[in-house]
C-alpha positions as CSV (number, residue, x, y, z in Angstrom):
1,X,114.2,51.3,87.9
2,X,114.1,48.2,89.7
3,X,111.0,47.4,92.2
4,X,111.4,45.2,94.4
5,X,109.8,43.4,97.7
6,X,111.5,43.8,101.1
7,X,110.4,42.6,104.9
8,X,107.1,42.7,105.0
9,X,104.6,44.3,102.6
10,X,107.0,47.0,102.1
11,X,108.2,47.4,98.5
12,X,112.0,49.1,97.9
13,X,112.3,51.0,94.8
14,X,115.4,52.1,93.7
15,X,116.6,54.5,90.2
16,X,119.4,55.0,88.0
17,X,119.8,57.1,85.1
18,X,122.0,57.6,83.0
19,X,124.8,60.4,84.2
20,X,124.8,64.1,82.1
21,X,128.3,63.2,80.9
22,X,127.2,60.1,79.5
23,X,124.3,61.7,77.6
24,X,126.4,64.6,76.1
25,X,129.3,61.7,75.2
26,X,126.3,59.7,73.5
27,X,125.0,63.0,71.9
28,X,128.7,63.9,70.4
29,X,128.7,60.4,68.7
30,X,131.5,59.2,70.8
31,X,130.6,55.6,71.9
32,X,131.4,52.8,69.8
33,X,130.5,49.4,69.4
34,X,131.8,46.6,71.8
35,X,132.2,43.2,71.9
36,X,131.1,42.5,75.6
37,X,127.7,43.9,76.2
38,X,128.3,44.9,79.7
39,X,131.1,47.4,78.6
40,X,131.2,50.8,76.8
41,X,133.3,51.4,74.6
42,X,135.0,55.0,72.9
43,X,134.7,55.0,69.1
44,X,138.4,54.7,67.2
45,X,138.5,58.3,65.6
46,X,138.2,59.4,62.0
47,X,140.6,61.2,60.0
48,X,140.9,65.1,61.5
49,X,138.8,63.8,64.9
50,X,140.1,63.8,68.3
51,X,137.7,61.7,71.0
52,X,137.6,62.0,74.6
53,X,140.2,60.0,76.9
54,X,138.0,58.3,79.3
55,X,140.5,57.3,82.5
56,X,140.3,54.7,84.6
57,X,142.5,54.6,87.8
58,X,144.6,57.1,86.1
59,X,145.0,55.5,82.8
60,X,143.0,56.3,79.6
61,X,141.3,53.2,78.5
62,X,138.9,52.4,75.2
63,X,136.3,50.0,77.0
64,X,134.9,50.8,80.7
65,X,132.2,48.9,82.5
66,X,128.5,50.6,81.7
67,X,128.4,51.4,85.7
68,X,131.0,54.0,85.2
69,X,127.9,56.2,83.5
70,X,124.8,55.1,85.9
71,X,124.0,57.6,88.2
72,X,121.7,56.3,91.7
73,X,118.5,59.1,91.7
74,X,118.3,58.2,95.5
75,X,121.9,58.5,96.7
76,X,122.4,61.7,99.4
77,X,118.9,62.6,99.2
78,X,117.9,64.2,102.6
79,X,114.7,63.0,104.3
80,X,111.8,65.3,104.2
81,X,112.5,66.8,107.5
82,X,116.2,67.4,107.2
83,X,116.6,71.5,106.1
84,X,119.9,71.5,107.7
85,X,121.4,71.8,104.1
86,X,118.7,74.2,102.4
87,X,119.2,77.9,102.3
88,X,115.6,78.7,101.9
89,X,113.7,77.0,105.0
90,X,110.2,79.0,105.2
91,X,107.5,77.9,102.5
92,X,105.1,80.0,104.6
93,X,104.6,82.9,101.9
94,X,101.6,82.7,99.0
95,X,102.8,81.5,95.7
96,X,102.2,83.2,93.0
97,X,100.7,80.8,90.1
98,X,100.5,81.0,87.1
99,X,96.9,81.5,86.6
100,X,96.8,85.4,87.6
101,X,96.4,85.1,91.2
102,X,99.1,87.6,92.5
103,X,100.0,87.9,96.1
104,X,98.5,91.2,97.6
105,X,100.0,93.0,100.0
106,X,97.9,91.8,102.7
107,X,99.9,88.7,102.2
108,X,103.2,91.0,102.5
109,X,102.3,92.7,105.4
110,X,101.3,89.5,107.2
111,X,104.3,87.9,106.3
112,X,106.9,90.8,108.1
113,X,104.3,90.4,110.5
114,X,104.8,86.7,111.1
115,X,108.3,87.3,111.0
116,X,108.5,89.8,113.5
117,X,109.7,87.3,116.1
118,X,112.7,85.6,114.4
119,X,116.0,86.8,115.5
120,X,118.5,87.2,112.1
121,X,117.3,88.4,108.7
122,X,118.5,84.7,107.8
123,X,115.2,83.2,109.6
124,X,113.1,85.9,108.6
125,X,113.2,86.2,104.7
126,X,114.8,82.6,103.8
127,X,111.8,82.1,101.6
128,X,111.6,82.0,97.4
129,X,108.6,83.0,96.9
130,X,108.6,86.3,99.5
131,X,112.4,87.3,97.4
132,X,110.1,86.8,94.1
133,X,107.5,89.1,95.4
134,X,109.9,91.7,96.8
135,X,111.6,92.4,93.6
136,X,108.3,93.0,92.2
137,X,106.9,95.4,95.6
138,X,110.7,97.6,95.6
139,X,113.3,96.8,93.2
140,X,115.2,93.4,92.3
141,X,118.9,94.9,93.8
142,X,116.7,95.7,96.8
143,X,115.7,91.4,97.1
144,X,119.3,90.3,96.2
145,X,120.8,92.1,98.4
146,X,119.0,90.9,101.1
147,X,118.9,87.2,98.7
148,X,122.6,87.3,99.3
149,X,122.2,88.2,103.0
150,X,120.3,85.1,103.3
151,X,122.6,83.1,101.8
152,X,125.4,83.8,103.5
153,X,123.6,83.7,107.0
């Protein structure tokens, strides 16, 4: 993570990790020592061991520049406004937690209710926590069914 001052008082914070592939290579024991510390580098194998070809512009290489497994946590994240990508829009339906309180069907009723004025079945039951409670009020084919009619507007 590095924090840092922008115009202003405003402060710009920006995250990395480290990618999934790059923790399961570390896991399987295939990175190696290297000689320049801002490289990786891909262990030489042991007798009856085959490691992982790591390519770089279409060749396989032995050391690779630690960038090639830093992943940016912020890169493509939409803005708090922007559904345009999510398949669930509505967050408008009780949850149920985990502490006992169960949605009734007050809340169910209201909810078809509420939804009474949207036009597709798309608008009207895009949300996880009413699909959650429907498998529990009919059956769970019932809620994917109409899960998958959702999804596929």
């Amino acid at each position: 993570m590095r924090v840092e001052q922008q115009e202003g008082d405003q402060i710009g914070v920006e995250c990395w990790m480290a990618s999934d592939c790059c923790q399961a290579l570390e896991r399987d024991n295939v990175f190696g020592g290297c000689d320049d510390p801002t490289k990786m580098a891909v262990r030489k194998p042991g007798p009856n061991e085959a490691m992982p070809a790591v390519l770089r512009e279409g060749a396989g290489v032995t050391e690779f520049e630690s960038d090639f497994m830093i992943v940016s946590l912020a890169h493509g994240q939409p803005n708090e406004n922007n559904t345009q990508f999510n398949i669930l829009k509505r967050y408008d339906y009780p949850v149920m937690n985990r502490f006992g309180k169960e949605q009734t069907q007050n809340d169910f009723t209201s909810f078809l209710r509420g939804s009474k004025g949207l036009k597709t079945r798309h608008e009207r039951f895009a949300c996880f926590n009413f699909l959650l409670h429907l498998c529990k009020v009919m059956d769970v084919d019932t809620a994917m069914s109409i899960a998958n009619s959702v999804a596929e507007e």
